[in-house]
N, C-alpha and C positions, 0 to 999 in steps of 0.2 A: 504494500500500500504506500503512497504518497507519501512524502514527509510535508506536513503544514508545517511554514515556518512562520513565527511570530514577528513581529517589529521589532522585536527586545534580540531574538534571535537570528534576528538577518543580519550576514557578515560583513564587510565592509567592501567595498568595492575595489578589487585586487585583478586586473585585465593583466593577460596572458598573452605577452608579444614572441613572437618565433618568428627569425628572418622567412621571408617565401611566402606567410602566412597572415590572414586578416588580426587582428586586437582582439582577444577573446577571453570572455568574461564567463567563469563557468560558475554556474549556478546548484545550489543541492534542487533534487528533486522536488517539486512544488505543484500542485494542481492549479489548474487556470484561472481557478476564482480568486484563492489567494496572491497568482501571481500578476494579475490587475492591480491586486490593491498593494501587492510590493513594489512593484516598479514603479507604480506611480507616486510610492513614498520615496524612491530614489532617482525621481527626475530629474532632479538638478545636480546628481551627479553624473547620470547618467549623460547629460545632453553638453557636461562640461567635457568627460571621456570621448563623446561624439564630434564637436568640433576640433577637438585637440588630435584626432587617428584620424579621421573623414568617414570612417566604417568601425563598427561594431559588433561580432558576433557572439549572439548571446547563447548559452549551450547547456540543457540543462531543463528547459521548461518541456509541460506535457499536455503537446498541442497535437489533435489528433482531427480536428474539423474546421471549420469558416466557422463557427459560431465560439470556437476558441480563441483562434488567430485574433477574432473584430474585439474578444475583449482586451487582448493584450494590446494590442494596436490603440485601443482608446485609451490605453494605460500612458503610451507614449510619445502620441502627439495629438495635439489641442482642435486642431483644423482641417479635415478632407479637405483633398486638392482632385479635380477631375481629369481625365485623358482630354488631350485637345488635341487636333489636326493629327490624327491614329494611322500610325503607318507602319503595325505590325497587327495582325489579329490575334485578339485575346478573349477568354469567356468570361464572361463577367457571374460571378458566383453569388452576388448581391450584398447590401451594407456594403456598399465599397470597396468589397472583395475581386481583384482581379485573377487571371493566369499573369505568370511572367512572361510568356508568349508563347504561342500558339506553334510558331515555325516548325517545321520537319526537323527531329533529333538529330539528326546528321548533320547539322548544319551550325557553326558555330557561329556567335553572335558575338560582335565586336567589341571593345568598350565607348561607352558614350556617357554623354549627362544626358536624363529624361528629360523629354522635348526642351532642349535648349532653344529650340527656334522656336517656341513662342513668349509672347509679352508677357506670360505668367505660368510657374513652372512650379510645383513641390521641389523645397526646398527638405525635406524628409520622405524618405521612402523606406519602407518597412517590408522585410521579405520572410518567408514562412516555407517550412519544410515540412509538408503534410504523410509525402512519400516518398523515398529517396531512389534515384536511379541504382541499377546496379554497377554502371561504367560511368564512369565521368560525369558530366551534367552539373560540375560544378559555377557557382556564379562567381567571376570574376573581379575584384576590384581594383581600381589605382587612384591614389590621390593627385586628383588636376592640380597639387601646388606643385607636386615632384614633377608630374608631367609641365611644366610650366619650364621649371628646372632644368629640365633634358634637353628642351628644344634650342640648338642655336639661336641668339638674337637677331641675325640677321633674318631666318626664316618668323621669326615673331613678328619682327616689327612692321612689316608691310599687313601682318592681320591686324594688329595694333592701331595699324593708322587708317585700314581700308575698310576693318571687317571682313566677313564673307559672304555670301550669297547662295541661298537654296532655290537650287530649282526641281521642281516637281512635276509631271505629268502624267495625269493619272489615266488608266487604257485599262477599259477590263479584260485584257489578254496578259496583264501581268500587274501582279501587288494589288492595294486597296484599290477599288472604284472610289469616287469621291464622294457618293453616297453615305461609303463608310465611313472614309478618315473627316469628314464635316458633320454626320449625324444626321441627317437630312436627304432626302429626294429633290427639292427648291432650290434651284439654283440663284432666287432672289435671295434665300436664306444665305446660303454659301457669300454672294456677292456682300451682304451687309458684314459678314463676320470676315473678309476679308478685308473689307473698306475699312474696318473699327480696329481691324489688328498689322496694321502697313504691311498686307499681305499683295502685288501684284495677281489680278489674275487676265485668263483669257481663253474663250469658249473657242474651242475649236470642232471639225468635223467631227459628226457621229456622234457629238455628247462629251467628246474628252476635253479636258478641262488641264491648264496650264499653270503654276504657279511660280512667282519669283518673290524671295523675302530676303533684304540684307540686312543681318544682325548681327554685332560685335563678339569676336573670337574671344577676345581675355574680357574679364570681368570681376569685380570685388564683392567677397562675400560678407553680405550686408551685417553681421554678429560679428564677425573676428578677424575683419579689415583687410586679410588676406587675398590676395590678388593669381588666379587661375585663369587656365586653361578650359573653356565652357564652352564647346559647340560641338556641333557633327561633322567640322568638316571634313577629318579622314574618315570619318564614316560613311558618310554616303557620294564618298569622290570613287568617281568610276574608275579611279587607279587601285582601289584596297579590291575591289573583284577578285576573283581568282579569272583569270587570266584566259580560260576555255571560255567563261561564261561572259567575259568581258564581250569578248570576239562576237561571239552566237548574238548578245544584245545589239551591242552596234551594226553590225551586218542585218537585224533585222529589223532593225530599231532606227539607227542612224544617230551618231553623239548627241545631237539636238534634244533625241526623244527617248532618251532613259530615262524609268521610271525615277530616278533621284541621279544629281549631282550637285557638286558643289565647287565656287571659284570664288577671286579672291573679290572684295565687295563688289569693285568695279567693274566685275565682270571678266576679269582678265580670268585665264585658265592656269591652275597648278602646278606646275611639273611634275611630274612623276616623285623624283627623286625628292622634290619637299613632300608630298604624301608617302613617301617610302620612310622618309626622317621622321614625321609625325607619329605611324605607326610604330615602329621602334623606341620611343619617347614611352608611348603609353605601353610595349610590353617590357621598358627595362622596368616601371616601376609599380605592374602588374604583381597582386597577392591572392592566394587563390585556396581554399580547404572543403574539400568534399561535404556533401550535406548529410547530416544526419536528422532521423525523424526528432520535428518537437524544436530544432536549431529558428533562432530568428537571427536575419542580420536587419542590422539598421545601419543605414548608408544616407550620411549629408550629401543630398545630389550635387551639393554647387559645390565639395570641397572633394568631391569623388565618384568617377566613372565605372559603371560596373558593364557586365555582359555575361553569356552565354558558354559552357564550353558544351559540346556533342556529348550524346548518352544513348546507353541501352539499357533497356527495361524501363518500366513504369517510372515517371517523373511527376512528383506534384506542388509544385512550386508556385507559392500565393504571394501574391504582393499588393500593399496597401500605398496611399500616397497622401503624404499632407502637409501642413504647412504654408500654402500658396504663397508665392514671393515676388512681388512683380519683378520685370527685368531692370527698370526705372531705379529699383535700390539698390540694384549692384555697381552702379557708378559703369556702365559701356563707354567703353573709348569709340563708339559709333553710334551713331542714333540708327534707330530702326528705321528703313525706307522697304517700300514697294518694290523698290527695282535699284538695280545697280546703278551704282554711284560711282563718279570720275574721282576716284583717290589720289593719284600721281601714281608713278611708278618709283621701282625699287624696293 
């Protein structure tokens, strides 16, 4: 049976650092009612430990359902944050219970911050291990100050001073419909939430629909003044593809019309070899530990990048989001615009 721990009885908070590995805080055995009301008496350590690592992996709780998960989850942050402009499919399990993502197990999943391109993002994310793969399926983390750290100046500083720029087109022959990733069938709907969030768009043949958004690459996290690494853009720069699939896209796509990429605000295109550098940045300072049932991590999205590794067998990985942070308070070294912007060169 459970061990109930008391207030009097809860230990002090002693995080468990191992080079290669997330900050991990092991916990005695505890059931989920009282472990709502412990965590929540250790918030303010907890959230001092969470900005201080950028991730947390908590180990030790006995979380077996969504209706466990949403109480610990309310235990540790104050605010739901929603999915906005959805560009991976997930099932939504209800109370704000998502999947981590829907994708094909084989396929691993990069590191990113959750939707950095939009004007307001969970600055808390909350991840939950209901079922553990048997192969890999580990989740990822890196701290975007290390990664900030890694990257040559010279390759910063033109995101620094330009931004970058997302462009999207959505084709229901590949990725989301825009149905999806906007919530909606109405394209009047789509246009007002593009208008409201300095999103470009434009209606082309057959219902496909175009987007271009330039938002600021580095940016300051609004609690602990710390200045990172915050966007997609080796993420969805058609140079991080694997290289077969790059080809098969373009050839039937044509560079124009990939369902995602990304250049620098102005529009200009990346080189290869700077998204090769970017990559690199985020796996030298990539940490990573297998899931066990009942594990939570808690990950400050603005102060750390997570992702996906491939797995076999059964994976049930929940994730909660909250916090909402507009982009406004991280001080951008670019303002948001619609469409690419003449930065200068270099």
């Amino acid at each position: 049976m459970s061990k109930s721990i008391t207030p009097v009885e809860q230990p002090s908070l002693a995080p468990r650092a191992v080079p290669g590995k997330p900050v991990t805080l092991e916990l005695e055995p505890i059931d989920t009612v009282d472990a709502g009301v412990q965590l929540a008496a250790q918030r303010t350590a907890l959230d001092a430990l969470l900005a201080e690592h950028g991730a947390l992996l908590l180990r030790g709780l006995e979380l077996r359902s969504v209706d466990d998960f949403a109480r610990v989850r309310d235990a540790l942050i104050d605010r739901h944050a929603s999915y906005k402009e959805k560009a991976t499919p997930r099932s939504d399990f209800g109370k704000d219970v998502y999947s981590s993502t829907d994708l094909p197990p084989s396929q691993d999943i990069r590191l990113h911050n959750e939707i950095s391109y939009t004007l307001e993002f969970p600055r808390t994310l909350v991840f939950a291990c209901l079922e553990a793969p048997e192969v890999g399926g580990a989740t990822p983390v890196a701290d975007v100050r290390r990664v900030l750290e890694r990257i040559p100046a010279g390759i910063v500083e033109p995101f620094r001073r330009r931004g970058w720029l997302l462009t999207r087109n959505f084709d229901r022959r590949m990725g989301l419909a825009w149905e999806e990733a906007f919530a909606t069938d109405e394209p009047a709907e789509v246009e007002r939430y593009c208008d409201a969030n300095a999103i470009g768009y434009e209606w082309r043949e057959d219902g496909r629909l175009r987007t271009t958004q330039r938002r600021s690459a580095v940016v300051t996290h609004p609690l602990t003044g710390d200045e990172v690494w915050f966007n997609h853009v080796a993420f969805w720069n058609q140079w991080t593809l694997d290289a077969e699939i790059r080809e098969v896209l373009v050839d039937e796509y044509g560079e124009d019309n990939l369902p995602f990429d990304t250049s620098y605000g102005d529009g200009a295109p990346i080189p290869q070899d700077v998204v090769d550098t970017l990559n690199a940045a985020y796996d030298d300072a990539t940490v990573r530990e297998p899931w066990q049932v009942g594990d939570v991590l808690l990950v400050d999205n603005v102060l750390t990048a997570h992702g996906r590794d491939a797995f076999r067998g059964p994976r049930r990985i929940v994730v909660a989001m909250g916090e909402p942070t507009p982009l406004a308070a991280c001080r951008p070294t670019v303002e948001p615009t619609p469409v690419a912007v003449d930065g200068g060169t270099g």
